[in-house]
C-alpha positions as CSV (number, residue, x, y, z in Angstrom):
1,X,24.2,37.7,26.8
2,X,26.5,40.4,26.7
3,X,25.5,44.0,26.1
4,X,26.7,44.2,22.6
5,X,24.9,40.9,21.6
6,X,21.7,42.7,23.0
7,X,22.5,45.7,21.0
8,X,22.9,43.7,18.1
9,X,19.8,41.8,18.9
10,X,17.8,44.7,19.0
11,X,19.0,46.8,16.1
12,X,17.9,43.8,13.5
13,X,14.5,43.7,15.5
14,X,14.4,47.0,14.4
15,X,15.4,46.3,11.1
16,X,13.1,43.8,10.7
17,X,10.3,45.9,11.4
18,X,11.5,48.5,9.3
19,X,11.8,45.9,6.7
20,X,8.3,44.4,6.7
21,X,6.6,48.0,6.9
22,X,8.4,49.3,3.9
23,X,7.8,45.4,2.1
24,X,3.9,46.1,3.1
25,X,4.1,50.0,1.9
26,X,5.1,48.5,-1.3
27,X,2.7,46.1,-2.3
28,X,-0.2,48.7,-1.0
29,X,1.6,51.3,-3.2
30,X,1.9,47.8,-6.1
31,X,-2.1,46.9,-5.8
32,X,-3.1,50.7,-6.0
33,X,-1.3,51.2,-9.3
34,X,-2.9,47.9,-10.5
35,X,-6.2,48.9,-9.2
36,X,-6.0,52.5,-11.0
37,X,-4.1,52.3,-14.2
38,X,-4.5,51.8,-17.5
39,X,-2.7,48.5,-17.6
């Protein structure tokens, strides 16, 4: 694998992770305002 495959590789590791913690801050933030409004 050459080192701009790796690079590539590793940046959408990266972005995966920053993905699925901002998809998991959401649905905290989501079940909190369920859990407290007025709805």
């Amino acid at each position: 694998m050459s080192i701009a495959t790796a690079s590539v590789a590793e940046a959408l590791d990266e972005l995966e992770a920053t993905l699925a913690h901002l998809l998991a801050t959401l649905e905290r933030a989501n079940a909190d305002e369920k859990g407290s409004g007025d709805a």
